[in-house]
C-alpha positions in Angstrom: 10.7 -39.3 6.2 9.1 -42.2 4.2 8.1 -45.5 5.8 8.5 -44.1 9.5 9.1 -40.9 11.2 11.2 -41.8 14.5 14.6 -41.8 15.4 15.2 -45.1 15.2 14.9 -45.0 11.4 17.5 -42.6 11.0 19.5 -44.9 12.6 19.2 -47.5 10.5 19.6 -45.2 7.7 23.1 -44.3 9.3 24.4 -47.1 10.2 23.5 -49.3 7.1 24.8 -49.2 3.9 22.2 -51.3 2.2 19.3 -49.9 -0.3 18.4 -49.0 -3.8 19.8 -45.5 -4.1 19.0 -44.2 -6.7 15.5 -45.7 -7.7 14.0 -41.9 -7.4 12.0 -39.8 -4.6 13.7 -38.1 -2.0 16.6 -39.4 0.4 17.5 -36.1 1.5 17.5 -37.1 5.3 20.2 -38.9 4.4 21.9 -35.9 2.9 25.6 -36.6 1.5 26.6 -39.7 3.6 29.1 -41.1 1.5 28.2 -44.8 2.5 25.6 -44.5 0.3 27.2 -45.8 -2.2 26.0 -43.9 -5.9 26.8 -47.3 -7.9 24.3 -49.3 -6.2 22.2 -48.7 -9.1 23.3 -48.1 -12.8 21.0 -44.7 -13.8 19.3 -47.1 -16.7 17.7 -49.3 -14.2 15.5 -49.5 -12.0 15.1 -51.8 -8.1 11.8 -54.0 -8.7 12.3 -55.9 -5.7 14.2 -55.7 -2.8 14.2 -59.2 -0.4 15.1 -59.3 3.6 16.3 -62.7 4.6 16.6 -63.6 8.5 20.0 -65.5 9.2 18.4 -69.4 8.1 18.1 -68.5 4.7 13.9 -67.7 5.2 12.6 -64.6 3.8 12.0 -61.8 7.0 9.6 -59.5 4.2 10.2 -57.9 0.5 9.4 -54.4 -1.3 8.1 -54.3 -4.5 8.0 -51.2 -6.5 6.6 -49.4 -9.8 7.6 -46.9 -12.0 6.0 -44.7 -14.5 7.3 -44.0 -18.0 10.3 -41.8 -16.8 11.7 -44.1 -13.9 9.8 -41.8 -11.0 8.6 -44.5 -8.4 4.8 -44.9 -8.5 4.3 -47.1 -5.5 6.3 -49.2 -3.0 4.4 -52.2 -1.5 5.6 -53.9 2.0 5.1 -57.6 2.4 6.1 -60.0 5.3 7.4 -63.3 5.0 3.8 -65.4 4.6 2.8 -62.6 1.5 0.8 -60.4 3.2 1.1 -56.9 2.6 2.1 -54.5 5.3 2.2 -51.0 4.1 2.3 -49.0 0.4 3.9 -46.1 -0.2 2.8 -43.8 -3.1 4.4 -40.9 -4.6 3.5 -37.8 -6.7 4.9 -35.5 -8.4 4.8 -31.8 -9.7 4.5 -30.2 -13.4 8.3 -30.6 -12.7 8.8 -34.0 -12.0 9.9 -33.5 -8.4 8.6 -35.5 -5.8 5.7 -33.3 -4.0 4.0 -35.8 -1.7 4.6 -39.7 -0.7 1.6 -41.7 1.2 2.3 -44.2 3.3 -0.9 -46.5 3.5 -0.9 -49.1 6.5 -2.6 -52.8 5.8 -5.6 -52.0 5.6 -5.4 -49.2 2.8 -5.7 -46.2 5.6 -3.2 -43.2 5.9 -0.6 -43.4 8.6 1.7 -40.6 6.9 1.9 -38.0 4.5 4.4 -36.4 3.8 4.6 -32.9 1.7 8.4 -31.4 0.3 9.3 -28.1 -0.6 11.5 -26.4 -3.0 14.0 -23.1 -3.7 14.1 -21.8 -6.6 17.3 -24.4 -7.4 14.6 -27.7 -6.9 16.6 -28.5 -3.7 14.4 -29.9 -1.2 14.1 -27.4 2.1 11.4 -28.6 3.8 9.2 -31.8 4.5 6.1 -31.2 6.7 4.7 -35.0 7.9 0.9 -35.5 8.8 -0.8 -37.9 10.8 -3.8 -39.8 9.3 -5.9 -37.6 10.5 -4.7 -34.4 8.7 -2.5 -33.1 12.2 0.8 -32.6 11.8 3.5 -34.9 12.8 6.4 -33.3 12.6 9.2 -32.2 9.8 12.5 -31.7 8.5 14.2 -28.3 7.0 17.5 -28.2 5.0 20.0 -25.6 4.6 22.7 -25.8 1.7 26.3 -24.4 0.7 26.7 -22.1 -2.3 27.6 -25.2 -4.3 24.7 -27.3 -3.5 25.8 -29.5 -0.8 23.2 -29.8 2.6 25.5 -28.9 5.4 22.3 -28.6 7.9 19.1 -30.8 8.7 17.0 -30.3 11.6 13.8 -32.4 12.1 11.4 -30.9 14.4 7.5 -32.1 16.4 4.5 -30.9 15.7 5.2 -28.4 18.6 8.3 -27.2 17.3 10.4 -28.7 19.5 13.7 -29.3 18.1 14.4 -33.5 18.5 17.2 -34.2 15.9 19.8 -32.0 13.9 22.5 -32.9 11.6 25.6 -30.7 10.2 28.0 -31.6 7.3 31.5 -30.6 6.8 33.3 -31.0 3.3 36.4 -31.5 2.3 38.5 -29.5 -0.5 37.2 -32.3 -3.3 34.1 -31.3 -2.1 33.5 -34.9 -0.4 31.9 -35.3 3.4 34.4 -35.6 5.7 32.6 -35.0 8.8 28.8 -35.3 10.0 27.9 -34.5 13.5 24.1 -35.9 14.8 22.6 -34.7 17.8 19.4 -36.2 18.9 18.0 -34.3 21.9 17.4 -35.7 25.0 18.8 -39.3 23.7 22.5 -38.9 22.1 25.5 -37.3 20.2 28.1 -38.5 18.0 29.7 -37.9 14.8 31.3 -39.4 11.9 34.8 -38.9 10.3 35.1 -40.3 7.1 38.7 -41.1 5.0 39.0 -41.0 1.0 41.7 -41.9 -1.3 41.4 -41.6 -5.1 37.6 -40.5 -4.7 36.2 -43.6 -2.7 35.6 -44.1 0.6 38.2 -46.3 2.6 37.1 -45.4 6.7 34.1 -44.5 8.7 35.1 -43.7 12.3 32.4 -43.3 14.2 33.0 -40.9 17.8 30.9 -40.8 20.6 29.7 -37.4 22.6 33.5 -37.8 25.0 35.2 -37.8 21.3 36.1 -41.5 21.8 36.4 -43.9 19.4 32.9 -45.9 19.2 33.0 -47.9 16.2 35.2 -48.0 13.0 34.3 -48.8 9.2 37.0 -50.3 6.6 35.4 -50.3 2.6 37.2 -52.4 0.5 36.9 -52.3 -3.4 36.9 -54.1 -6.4 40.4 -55.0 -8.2 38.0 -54.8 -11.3 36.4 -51.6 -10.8 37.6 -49.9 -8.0 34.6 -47.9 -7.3 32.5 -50.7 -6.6 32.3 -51.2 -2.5 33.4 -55.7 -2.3 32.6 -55.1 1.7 32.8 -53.2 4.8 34.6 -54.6 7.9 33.0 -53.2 11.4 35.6 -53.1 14.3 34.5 -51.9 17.8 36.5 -49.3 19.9 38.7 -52.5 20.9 39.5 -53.0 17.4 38.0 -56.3 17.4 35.9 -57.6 14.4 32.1 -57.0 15.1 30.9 -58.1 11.3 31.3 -58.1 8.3 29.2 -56.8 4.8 29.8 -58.3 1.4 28.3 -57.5 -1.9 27.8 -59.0 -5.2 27.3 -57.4 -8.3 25.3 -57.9 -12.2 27.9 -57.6 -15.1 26.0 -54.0 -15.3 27.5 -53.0 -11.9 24.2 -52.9 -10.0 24.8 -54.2 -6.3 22.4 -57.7 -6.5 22.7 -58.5 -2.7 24.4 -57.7 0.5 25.2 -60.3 3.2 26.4 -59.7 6.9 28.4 -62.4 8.7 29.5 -62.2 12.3 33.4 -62.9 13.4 33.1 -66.5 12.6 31.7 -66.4 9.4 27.8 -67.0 10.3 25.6 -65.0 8.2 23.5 -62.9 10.2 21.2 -61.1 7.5 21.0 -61.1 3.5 19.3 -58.9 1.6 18.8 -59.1 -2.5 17.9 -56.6 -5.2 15.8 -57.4 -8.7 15.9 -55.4 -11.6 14.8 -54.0 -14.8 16.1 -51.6 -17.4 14.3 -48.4 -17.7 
């Protein structure tokens, strides 16, 4: 898993529906979870820049990235908010143009992860093997699919094959996620339920290890194009308001920022997205 391999990422990568999603490499840990939405990114561009602010307005850090001639991301470079550069992430690729290896390089240009993907014979990842700097292992991630392609089982696994995170997918007759169950040994269990109607998402509801309600999501959409996610209201299992996501959009239909704003309206983090046609 790029950037970080802990649990705590894939977390972040659950619970948030912020990124550039289709900029190329591998998100397969985050396997079909419909909040990440496809249209973040029209396929003929390409996410330069990506910029964290804290809740005054000040930048928290950016990413920057480059592309070769065919849109593949090249490298991914981590600053914090004074310009200094935190990490770089490079990528390679095969006579196939799939993603064989990233490296994540900390500050100071040495390796802090590597990370290695497999392939069937149908170019779907199955496995991701991590190593330390020093060439050990780390740990890594295989994946199982349906006869049509989708991942309906992720396990993630330490260096001495202990089994620390699994996820499974269930689909629906449109062939659309409608449930995904986590299980993080020795820390947690929920799942997520997820609601539809013509093709787009409209409810998240999130169920703890007792099958009570934790958290619920609400996705509202555009009156102009109703595939394109406006913003996501976050209730708790009291149905009260927790916060609240907006999102802005180019007259292209790529997502240019996302905002979050507590009950009262405060913004509590913004982040926003640069661009360039590939």
């Amino acid at each position: 898993m790029k950037k970080t391999i802990n649990i705590l990422l894939i977390l972040l990568l659950t619970l948030c529906v912020f990124g550039c999603a289709n900029n190329g490499g591998n998100n397969t840990t985050e396997g079909n979870d419909p909040t990440k939405q496809e249209e973040t990114i029209k396929d003929e561009w390409l996410c330069t820049k990506i910029t964290y602010y804290n809740a005054d307005g000040s930048i928290a850090s950016y990413n920057v990235s480059t592309y070769d001639d065919e849109g593949k991301v090249l490298n991914n470079e981590e600053y914090n908010s004074n310009n200094e550069l935190i990490s770089t992430t490079r990528s390679a690729y095969d006579e196939k143009g799939r993603e064989s290896e990233y490296v994540l390089y900390d500050a100071k240009g040495e390796i802090d992860i590597r990370g290695v993907y497999e392939y069937d014979d149908k170019d779907r990842v199955i496995k991701e093997t991590d190593y330390h700097g020093d060439g050990t292992v780390a740990d890594y991630f295989t994946y199982e699919y349906d006869p049509n392609g989708n991942i309906i089982h992720s396990e993630n696994k330490t260096e001495d094959e202990e089994l620390s995170m699994k996820i499974d997918y269930e689909y629906n007759d449109q062939g659309e996620v409608s449930r995904m169950d986590y299980d993080f040994y020795g820390y947690d269990t929920w799942y997520y339920v997820f609601e539809y109607s013509n093709g787009v998402l409209e409810k998240r509801t999130m169920y703890n290890s007792k099958d009570e309600v934790d958290s619920v999501d609400i996705y509202k959409y555009s009156e102009k194009d109703p595939k394109l996610n406006e913003s996501v209201e976050s209730y708790d299992s009291n149905n009260d308001l927790k916060y609240r996501t907006e999102y802005r959009y180019d007259e292209y239909g790529n997502r240019i920022s996302s905002a979050m704003f507590d009950p009262e309206g405060n913004m509590l983090t913004m982040t926003e997205y640069e661009f360039k046609k590939k």
